[in-house]
N, C-alpha and C positions, 0 to 999 in steps of 0.2 A: 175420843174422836168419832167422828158420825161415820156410817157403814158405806161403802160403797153406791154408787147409785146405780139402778139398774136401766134408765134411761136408755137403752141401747141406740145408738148412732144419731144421738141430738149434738152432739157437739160437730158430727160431721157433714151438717148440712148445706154449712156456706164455706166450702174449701177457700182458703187462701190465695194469694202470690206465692212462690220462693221456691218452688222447684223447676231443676233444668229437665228438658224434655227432650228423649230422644220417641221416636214411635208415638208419641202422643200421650198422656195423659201424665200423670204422676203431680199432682198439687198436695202442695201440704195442708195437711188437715188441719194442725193443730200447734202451735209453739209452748212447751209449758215449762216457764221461766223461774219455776218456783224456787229453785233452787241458789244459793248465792255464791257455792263457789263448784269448781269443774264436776260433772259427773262420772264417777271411777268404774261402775257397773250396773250391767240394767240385767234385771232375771225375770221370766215369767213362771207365771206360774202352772204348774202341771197340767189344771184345766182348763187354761188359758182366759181366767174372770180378771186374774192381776197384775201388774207389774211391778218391780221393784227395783230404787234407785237408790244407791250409794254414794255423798260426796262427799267432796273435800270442806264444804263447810259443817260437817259432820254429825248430819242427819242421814237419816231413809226417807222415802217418802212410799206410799202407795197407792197407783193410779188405777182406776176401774178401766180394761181395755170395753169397757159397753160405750162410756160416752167421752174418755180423754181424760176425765177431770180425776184432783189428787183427792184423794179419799181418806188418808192418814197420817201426818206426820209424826215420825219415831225419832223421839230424843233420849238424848242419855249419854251417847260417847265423848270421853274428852277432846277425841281428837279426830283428824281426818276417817272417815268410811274408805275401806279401800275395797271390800268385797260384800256382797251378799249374796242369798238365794232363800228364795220364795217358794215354800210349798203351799198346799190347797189350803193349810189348818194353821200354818206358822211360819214366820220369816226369819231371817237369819243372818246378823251384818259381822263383819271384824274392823279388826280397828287400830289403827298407831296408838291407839290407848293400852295395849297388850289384851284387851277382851275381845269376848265376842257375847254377843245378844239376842237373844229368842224373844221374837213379839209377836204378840196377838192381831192377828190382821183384821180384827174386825173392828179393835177398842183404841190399836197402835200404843198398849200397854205392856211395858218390858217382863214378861214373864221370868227371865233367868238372865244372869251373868255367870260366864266362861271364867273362870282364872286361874292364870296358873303361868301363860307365855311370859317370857321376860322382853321381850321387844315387839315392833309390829307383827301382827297379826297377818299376812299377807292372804292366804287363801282358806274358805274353810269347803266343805264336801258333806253334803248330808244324804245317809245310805242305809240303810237296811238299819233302819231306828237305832243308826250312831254316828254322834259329829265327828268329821274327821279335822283338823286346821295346821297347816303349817307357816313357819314364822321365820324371820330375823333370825331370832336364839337360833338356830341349825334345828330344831326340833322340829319332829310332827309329833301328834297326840290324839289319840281317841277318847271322846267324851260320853257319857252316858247322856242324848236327846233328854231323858224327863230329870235326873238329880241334877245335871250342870256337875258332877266329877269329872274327872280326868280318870279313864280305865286303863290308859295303854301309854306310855312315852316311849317315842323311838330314835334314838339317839345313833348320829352315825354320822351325819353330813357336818361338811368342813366348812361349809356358808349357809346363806339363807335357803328356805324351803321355797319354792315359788310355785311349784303346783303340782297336784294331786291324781289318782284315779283312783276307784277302788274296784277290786273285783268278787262278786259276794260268793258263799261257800257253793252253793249252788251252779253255778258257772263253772267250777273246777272240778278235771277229773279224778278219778279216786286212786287211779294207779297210773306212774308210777309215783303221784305225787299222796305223801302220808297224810292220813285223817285228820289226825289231831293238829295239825297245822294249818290244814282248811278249814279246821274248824270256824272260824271268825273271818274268813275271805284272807285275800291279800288286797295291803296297801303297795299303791306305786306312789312313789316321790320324785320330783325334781330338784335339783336345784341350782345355785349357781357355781359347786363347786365343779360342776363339767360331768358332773355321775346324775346317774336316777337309779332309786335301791328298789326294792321290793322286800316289804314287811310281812310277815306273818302277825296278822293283828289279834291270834288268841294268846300270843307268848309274847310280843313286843320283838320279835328275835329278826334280825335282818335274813333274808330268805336269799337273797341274792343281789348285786352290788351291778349294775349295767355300765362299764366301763367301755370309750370310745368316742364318745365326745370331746372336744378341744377346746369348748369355750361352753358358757352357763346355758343349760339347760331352761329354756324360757315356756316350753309349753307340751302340754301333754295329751293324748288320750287312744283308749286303752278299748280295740276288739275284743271282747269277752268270749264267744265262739271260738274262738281259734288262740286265745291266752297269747296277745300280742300288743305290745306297749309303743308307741309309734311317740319318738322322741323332736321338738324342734330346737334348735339352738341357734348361739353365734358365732357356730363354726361356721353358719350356712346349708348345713345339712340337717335335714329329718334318716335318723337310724329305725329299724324295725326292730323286737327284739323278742324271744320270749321269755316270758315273766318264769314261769317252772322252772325254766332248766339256766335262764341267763344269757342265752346264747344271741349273741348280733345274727340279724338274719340277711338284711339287706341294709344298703346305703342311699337314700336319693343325696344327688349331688347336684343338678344343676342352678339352683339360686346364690346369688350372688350378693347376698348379705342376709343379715341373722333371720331366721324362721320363727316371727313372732307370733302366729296363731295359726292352727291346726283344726280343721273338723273330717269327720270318718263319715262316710254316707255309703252304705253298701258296701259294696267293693272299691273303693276310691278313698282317697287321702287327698283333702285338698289343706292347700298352705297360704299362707301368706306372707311378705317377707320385705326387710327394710329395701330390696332392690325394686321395690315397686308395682311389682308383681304377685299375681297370685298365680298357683300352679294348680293343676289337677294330675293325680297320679294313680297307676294301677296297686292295687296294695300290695294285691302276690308276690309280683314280680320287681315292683319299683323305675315301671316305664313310668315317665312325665306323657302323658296323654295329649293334655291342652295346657295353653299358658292365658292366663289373664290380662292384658296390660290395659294403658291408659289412665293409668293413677299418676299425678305430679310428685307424690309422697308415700312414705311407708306404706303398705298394708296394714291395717294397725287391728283388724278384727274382719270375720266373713262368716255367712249362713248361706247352706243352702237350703232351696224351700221349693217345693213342686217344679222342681223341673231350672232351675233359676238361682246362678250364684251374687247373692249381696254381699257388698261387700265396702268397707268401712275406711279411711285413710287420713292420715295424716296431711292431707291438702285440702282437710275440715268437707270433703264431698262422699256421697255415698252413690254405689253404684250398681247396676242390678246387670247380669252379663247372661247369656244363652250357656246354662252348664253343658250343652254339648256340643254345641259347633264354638263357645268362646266369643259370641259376636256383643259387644256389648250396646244393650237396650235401651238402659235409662241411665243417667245422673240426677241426683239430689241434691241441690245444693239451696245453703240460707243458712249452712253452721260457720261461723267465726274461726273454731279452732277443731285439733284432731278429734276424731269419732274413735273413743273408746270401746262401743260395744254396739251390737244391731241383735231384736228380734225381728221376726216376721209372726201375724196373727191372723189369720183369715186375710182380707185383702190391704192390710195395714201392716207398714215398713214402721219402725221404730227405733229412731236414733239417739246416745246417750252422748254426747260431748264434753270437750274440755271447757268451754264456754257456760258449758252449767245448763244447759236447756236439753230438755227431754222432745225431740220432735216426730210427729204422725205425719207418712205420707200416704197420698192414696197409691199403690201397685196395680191398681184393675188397670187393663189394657195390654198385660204384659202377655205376648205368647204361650200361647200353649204350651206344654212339655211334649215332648212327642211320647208315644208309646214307650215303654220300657218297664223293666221289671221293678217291682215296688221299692221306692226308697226309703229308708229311715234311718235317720241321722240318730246318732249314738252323743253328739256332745253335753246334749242335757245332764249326760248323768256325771261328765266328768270335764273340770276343769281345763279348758283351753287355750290360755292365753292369760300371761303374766298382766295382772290388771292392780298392783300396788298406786303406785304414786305416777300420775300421767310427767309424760314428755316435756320441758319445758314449751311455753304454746308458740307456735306459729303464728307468720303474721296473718291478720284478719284475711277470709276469703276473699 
């Protein structure tokens, strides 16, 4: 496959139709249809040159964020793509085929297959040079990045795994928690049996069992300063927990159906949730701060980015909201079916849908952030939002 093109901002010269405009601007840049069946995940990559899409017609593709266009298409899997993630040097899909696949993003040549899962594949996690993936089979598994082994199986969950965090040795304190047990970080797991465990990944040994959820654990991610696991589910509630000691810390309680994606930005938790809503919350304490509305449908994914929460739904529209007064700015609409996943990259929004079309919109116009202390969202490192097999689709927008 030929390398990326470094063309920076030729394909965004003659914006489109198809976005709604609240404040003015937001035109689509870009439609790239390449894809022939739903898109399940979109990852950028660390220095922000690539992006990476996973579908259901079970390819990747990889797109240069310089000028829009696809730059590699990655074949190999039997079956549906349900996840990926894009580092600077190598990419990384899983699969309902039980693998997963390491490619060269520059040739979109399969350097390594994964094996060893007995059913889908559902999430994988790459961290401190080792693959982590949890599956179907009730398993998670630590992989050796360069041989493609299996080092660690962790067995313990009574259903599927659906998602991950990790926390590396370095993040954890030395007393009163033992050495030899930090040594490899701790994994976090979800899953749908209503629990998230916490592994010790130099022993495989279950470190602690976080009990208190009523319904499947959908989504995850994981404070590493302060060793604190922040759970979504469909009980409808996000639990706080700590990973060391096990302990429930706090409860948010007020959404009103399942907690399907989670991102941590500073001190705040913000959620997303089948009742429509997205929520902003204190992390400390577990005050609800501000509420999001104006979604016809699920919350189905959210980022926030300089000041500005995006955010994804299942009524195939994408939305950009004031993260501190709650006012919402813009709508994006031109997708058919739910928005499975959003980045943001410099001044370009990036939508992955059930429709199969990867879309660019332009963001410039959007207010300022106001003053405030530095933000930096933590979801990159870890799994957010159960993104297997999308929702059956919705009628056309």
């Amino acid at each position: 496959m030929l390398g990326c093109s470094s063309l920076a901002g030729a394909a965004f010269s003659s914006p489109t139709a198809g976005a709604g405009r609240m404040g003015g601007g937001g035109s689509a840049l870009r439609v790239c249809a390449e894809h022939r069946g739903g898109i399940n995940w979109l990852s950028l990559s660390p220095d922000g040159q690539r992006l990476l899409t996973g579908s259901e017609d079970g390819t990747a593709r990889l797109w240069s964020t310089a000028d829009g266009q696809c730059c590699a298409l990655l074949q190999g899997h039997e079956s549906y793509v349900t996840f990926c993630q894009l580092e600077n040097e190598a990419a990384f899909t899983c699969s309902a085929d039980c693998t997963i696949r390491k490619w060269d993003v520059l040739t979109g040549q399969c350097l390594q297959v994964f094996r060893g899962h007995t059913s889908i594949v559902n999430r994988i996690l790459v961290a401190n040079n080792q693959l982590f993936s949890g599956s179907y089979d009730r398993t998670a598994r630590a992989w050796s990045v360069d041989k493609g082994q299996v080092s660690r199986e962790f067995r313990g969950h009574r259903n599927c795994v659906l998602t991950l965090a990790y926390s590396a040795p370095w993040d954890l304190p030395g007393a009163p928690f033992e050495e030899e047990a930090a040594a490899g970080g701790l994994l976090v797991t979800g899953s749908t049996d209503g629990m998230a465990k916490v592994w010790q990944v130099a022993s495989g040994c279950c470190h602690q069992t976080l009990r208190g959820h009523t319904g499947a654990v959908l989504c995850l991610v994981l404070h590493t300063p302060s060793h604190t696991a922040f759970t979504g589910s469909t009980d409808t509630t996000i639990r706080a927990w700590d990973i060391l000691s096990g302990e429930q810390l706090r409860v948010f309680r007020e959404h009103q159906g399942p907690v399907i994606c989670l991102e941590l930005v500073n001190q705040h938790v913000y959620s997303g949730s089948a009742d429509r809503t997205a929520k902003c919350w204190l992390m400390d304490t577990g005050e609800r701060v501000r509420t999001f509305t104006a979604h016809r449908r699920s919350v189905s994914t959210l980022k926030y980015h300089a000041g500005t929460l995006f955010t994804g739904s299942g009524d195939a529209r994408a939305r950009a909201f004031d993260a501190q007064s709650g006012a919402l700015q813009r709508v994006f609409r031109g997708h058919a079916f739910i928005i499975n996943c959003i980045q943001v990259h410099g001044q370009v929004l990036y939508t992955a849908s059930h429709d199969g079309a990867l879309r660019l919109w332009d963001v410039r116009g959007l207010p300022p952030p106001r003053p405030t202390a530095p933000q930096r969202s933590l979801s990159r490192l870890f799994s957010n939002k159960v993104g297997c097999a999308a929702p059956a689709p919705l009628q056309p927008a």
